[in-house]
N, C-alpha and C positions, 0 to 999 in steps of 0.2 A: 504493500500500500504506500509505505513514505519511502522517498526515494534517496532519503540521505539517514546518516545518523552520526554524532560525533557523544564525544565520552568526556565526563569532567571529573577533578577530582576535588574532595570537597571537604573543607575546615571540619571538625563535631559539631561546632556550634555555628552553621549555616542554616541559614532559615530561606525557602523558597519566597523570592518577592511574588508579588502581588501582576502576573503574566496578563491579565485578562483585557487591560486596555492596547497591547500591540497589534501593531496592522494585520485586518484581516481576522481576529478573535473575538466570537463573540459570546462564547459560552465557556467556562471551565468547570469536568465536574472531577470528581478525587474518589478513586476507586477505594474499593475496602482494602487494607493492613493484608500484607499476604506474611507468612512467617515460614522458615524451611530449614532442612539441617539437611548438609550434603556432606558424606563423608567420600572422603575421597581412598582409594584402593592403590600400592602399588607394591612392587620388589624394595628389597633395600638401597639398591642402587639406583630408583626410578625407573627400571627399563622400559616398564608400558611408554609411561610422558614420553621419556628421551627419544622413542619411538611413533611418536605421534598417536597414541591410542591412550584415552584416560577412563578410566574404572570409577563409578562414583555410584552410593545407595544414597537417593533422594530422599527425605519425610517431611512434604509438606505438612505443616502444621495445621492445615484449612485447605480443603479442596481435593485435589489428585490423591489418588491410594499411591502408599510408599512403594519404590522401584529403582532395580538396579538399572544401572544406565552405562553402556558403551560407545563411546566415539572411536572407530576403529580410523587408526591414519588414511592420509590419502594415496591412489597409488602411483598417479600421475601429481605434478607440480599442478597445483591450481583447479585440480579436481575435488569433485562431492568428498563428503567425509560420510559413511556408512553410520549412522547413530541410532542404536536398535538398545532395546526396554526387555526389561525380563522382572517377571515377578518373583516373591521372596522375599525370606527375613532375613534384615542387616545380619546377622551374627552367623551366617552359611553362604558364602558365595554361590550360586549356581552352577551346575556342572557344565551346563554351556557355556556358562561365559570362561570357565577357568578352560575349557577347549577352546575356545576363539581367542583366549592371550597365551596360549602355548608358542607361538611364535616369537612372543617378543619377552616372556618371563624366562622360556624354557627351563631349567633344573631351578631354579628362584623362587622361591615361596610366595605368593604375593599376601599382602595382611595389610591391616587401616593403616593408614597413615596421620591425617587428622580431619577435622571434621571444620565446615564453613557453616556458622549459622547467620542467616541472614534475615534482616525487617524488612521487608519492601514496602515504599509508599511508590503509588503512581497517579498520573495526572490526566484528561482527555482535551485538548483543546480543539474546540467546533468553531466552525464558520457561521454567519449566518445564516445559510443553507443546512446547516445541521449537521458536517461532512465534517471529518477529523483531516486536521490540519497538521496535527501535531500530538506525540504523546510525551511525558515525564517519565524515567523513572529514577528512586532515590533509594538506592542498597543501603543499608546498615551494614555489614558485615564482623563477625567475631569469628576469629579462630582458634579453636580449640586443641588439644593435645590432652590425652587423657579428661580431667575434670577442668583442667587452668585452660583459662582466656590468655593467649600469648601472645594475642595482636588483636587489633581492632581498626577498621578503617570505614572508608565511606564515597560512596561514588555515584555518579550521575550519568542515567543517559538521554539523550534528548533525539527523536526520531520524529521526523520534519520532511511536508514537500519542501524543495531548494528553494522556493519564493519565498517562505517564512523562515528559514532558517537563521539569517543573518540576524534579524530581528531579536529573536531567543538566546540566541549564541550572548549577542553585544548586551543584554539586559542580566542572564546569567553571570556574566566577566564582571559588569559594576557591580554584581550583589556577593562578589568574590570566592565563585568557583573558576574552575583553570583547568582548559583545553590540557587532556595527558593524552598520551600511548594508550591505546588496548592492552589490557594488561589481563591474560585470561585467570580464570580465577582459580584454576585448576595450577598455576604458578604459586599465586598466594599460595594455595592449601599446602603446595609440595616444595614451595623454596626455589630459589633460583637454579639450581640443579636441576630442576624437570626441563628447562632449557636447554642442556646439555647435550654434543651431540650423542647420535644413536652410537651402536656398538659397533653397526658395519658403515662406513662412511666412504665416500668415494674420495680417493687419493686425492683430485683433481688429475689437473695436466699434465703429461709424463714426454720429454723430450727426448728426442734420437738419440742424445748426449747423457741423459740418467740409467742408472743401471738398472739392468734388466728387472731387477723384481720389482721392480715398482709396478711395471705391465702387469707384471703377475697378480699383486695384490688388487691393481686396476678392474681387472678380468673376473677375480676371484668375488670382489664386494659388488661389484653389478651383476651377478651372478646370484651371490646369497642374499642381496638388498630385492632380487627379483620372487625369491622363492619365501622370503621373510613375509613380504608384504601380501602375497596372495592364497598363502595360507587359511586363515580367517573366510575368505571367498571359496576358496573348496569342502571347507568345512559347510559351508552353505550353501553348497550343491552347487553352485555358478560353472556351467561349462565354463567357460572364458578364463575364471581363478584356476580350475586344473588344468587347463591348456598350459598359461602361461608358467604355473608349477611343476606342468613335464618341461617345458620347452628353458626353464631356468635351472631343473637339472640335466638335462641335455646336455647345457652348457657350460656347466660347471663339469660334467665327465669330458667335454672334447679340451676346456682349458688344460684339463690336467694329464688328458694325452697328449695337446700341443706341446704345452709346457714341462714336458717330461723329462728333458735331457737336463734341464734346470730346478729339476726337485728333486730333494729323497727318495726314491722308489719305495721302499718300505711305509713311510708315509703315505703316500699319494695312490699309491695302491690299495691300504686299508679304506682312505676315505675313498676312492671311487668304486669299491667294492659296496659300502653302504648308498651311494647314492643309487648306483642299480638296483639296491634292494629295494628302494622308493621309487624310482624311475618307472620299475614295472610296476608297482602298485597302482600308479598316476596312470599308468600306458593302459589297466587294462578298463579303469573309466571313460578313459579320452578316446579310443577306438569306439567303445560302444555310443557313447555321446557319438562321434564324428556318422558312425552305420546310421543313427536314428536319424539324423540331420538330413544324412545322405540320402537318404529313401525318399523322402517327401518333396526331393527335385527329381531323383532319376523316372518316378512314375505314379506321379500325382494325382493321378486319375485310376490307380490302379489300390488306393490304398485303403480301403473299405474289402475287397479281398484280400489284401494282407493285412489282418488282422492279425493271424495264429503267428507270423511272422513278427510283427510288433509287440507283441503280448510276448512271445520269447526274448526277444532280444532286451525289452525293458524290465523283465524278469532277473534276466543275467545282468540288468548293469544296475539292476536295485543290489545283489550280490556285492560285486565291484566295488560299488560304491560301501557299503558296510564293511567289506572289508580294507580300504581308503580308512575309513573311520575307525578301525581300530590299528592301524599302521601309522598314523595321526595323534593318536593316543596313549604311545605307547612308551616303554621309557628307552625302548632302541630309538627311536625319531627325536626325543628330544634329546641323547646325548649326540644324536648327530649334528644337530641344531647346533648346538655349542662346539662342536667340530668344524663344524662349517663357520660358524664367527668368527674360531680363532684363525683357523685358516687363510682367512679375508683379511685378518689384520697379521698376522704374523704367518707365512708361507715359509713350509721348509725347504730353503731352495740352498741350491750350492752354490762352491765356488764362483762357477759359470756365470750366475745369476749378476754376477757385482759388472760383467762388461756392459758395455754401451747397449741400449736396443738396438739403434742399427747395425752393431755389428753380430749380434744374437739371434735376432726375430726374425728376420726372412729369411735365412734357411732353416726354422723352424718348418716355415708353409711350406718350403722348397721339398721338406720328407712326406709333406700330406699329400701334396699334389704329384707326387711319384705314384703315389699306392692307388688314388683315384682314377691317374693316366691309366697304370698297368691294370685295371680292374676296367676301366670303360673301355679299351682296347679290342677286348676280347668278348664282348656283348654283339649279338644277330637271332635272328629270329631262333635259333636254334637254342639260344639261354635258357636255363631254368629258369622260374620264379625267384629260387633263393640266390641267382647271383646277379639277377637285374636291383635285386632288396638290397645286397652288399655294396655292390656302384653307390646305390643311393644314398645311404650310409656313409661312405667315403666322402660323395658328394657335400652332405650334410657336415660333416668333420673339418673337409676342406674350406669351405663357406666360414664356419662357424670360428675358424683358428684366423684366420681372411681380417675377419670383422675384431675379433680379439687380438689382434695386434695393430690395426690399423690408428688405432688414435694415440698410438706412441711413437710415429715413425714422420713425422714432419712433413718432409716435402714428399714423402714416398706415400705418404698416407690415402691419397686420391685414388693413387694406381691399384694399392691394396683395397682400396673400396670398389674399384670396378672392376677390378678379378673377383670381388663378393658378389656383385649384383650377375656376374656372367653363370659365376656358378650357381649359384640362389635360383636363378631360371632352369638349370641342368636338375637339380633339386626336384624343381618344382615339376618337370616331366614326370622324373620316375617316382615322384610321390603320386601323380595321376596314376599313372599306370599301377601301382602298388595297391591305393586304396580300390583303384576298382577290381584288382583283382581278390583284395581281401573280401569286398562287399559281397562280389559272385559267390565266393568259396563257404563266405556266411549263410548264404540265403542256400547255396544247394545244402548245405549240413542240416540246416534245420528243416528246410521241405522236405530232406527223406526223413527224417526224425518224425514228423505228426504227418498223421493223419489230419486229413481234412479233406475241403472241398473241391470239387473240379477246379471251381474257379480259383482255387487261394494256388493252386499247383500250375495253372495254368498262369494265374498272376506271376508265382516267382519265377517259370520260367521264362516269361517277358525281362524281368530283371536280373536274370542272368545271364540271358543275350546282350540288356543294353550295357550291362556291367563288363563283359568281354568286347564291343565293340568300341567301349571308351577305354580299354588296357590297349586295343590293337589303334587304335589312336595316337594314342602317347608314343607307344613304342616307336610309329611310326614316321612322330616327330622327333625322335631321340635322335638321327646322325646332323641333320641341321643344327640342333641345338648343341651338339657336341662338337663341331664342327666351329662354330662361333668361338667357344669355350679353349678351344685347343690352339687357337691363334697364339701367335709368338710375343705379340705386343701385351699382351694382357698376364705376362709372366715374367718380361725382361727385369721388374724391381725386386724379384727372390732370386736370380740367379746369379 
């Protein structure tokens, strides 16, 4: 409704002047005293906050029944914030909610912190037309820690169309409240340390000229900073959160085959041992998500006879999905979690790791793109399934190490981005060709499995054929698109 709002911060002993003659007010009326206690919830070292995610049990004094309340971070810059209610007595966290901060408490207790009580007064200013112009509002607030008041402060907000704004603004200043920062309250409650940053943090910029680990660590925290934050979304079923939670360990197992001549193998091998173990947990939701998706383009008019079809397939990914949910829940996932942070901030890399990036990182790609060569090489119509699936794989690996070294390599950095976008296209064939031969290979398993109707048999074999004619498709664009891909110019910066 109001298109602006600004925050003041305001003496104990400030009294609201008398607003009602400013231009444009013709009525002021003063809602009733609201009263509340938010206790707020975290680790001892803040992790939720530091993490963008704050834990708070509300108890309006007057009005709303009491509720936990979740603001889960956002996952993009400048994105919604997910803020979801659960009911419950203060003194037992929920077992959902203590599931949906498993990513950012991991092995951490989380327990009260301290508690904000707060007095609200508020204020409505009408136009003569009877239309809100304007509202007040005036926080009390007291913070508590155990039974003692260990601060107390006082703050204003003023929420205004921009024609009346100035007016309010300049009448609040003479009656000596003061324009502040936002200051969220969830700082109050937790101190200046809930500002601090998270535990996987992006390096920043890493030059040609800095040693190699620094890429590594680069690679490693957009990696774990990817699967941290999406967590919480697969927990609540979000295709999109377990896509991007297979696709962030993905990448976290290719960094650490890229990066492999540059870490401890004992290391780096246990951890990318666990992350497969999650990897397929994630793969066997995301497959059946991607089949259901996939059915309702390949033959949309055929989808009321497949029914016995759809009824199995979301059968088996209600499975998946539960067990997702206890792979999530488990104390193997969470000591991975903290494997994967220290990781991110401390990588056990060798000697090697101390040279320059440029003189390290491209012939890192230079050994991916050997094993991709010698695997696309030997692909014709005469391939298996499982070695068009390996190419892809390679492809994927190659691509993926491509893009993870590119933004520590200067002026080379461009080249490395469009050897990614050539290969990413090579990718993106034999993933056509793959899923549709997965989908066929789906639908014929389960149409000989049931019983059913003419039509539901007759439907999957329609979708078996269109499923076969989009593999021989793909295939059939695969020497063009490799062809592009193999050019000499789009490899000259690894060699």
């Amino acid at each position: 409704m109001f298109e602006t709002s600004l925050k003041f911060a305001l003496h104990p002993s400030f009294v609201l002047p008398d607003l009602s003659g400013l231009n444009g007010v013709a009525g002021v009326e003063e809602l009733p005293i609201q009263e509340s206690a938010s206790t707020y919830f975290d680790t001892r070292d803040l992790r939720l906050a530091r993490s963008g995610a704050i834990l708070r049990f509300t108890e309006p004094l007057s009005g709303d029944p009491p509720a936990w309340r979740l603001s889960l971070p956002e996952i993009e810059e400048g994105g919604p914030k997910d803020k979801l209610r659960f009911e419950g007595r203060r003194d037992e966290i929920p077992m959902e909610v203590r599931e949906l901060t498993t990513a950012f408490a991991r092995t951490e207790e989380v327990s009260e912190k301290s508690v904000l009580h707060t007095r609200r007064r508020r204020w409505v200013f009408r136009s003569v037309g009877d239309s809100e112009v304007a509202e007040i509002v005036d926080d009390e607030v007291s913070i508590l820690e155990g039974q003692a008041v260990i601060a107390r402060y006082r703050e204003m907000y003023v929420s205004s169309k921009r024609s009346h704004l100035r007016s309010f603004v300049d009448a609040l200043r003479s009656a000596g409240a003061a324009v502040t920062e936002p200051l969220p309250k969830y700082v109050r409650a937790l101190g200046p340390q809930a500002t601090a940053a998270p535990d996987v943090l992006d390096p920043g910029a890493v030059k040609p000229s800095d040693p190699a680990h620094l890429a590594i660590e680069k690679a490693l925290s957009n990696g774990v900073a990817r699967l941290l934050l999406n967590d919480p979304g697969a927990r609540l079923e979000d295709p999109e959160a377990v896509h991007q939670m297979r696709v962030a360990t993905r990448r976290l197992r290719s960094g650490l085959r890229t990066f492999a001549p540059l870490l401890h193998s004992g290391w780096s091998d246990a951890l990318g041992i666990e992350l497969r173990w999650l990897a397929d947990a994630l793969g066997r939701v995301r497959d059946l998500n991607v089949f259901d998706e996939r059915l309702a383009h390949t033959a949309p008019e055929l989808v009321g006879d497949l029914d016995p079809l759809l009824g199995e397939v979301r059968r088996r990914l209600a499975i998946a999905t539960n067990e997702l949910r206890g792979v999530l829940n488990s104390r193997r996932y969470r000591k991975l979690l903290e494997q994967l942070v220290d990781a991110a901030r401390h990588p056990q890399t060798t000697d090697q790791a101390t040279q320059p990036c440029s003189a390290s990182l491209p012939r890192l790609i230079s050994t991916r793109w050997k094993k991709l060569r010698k695997g696309a090489l030997t692909l014709d119509e005469r391939s298996s399934a499982s070695d068009w699936h390996r190419v892809r794989i390679e492809a994927k690996r190659t691509r993926y190490a491509a893009e993870a070294v590119a933004p520590s390599l200067g002026k080379l950095s461009n080249a490395a981005n469009r050897f990614a976008k050539k290969v990413e296209q090579l990718q993106e064939v034999l993933g056509q060709q793959q899923d549709a031969l997965a989908a066929g290979h789906l639908t014929r398993e389960i149409a000989l499995q049931r019983e059913g109707k003419e039509a539901f048999h007759l439907a999957a074999g329609i979708v078996i054929a269109r499923e076969e004619q989009a593999a021989s498709r793909a295939m059939a664009s695969f020497d063009r698109v490799w062809k592009a891909v193999d050019k000499n110019k789009f490899h000259s910066w690894f060699r």
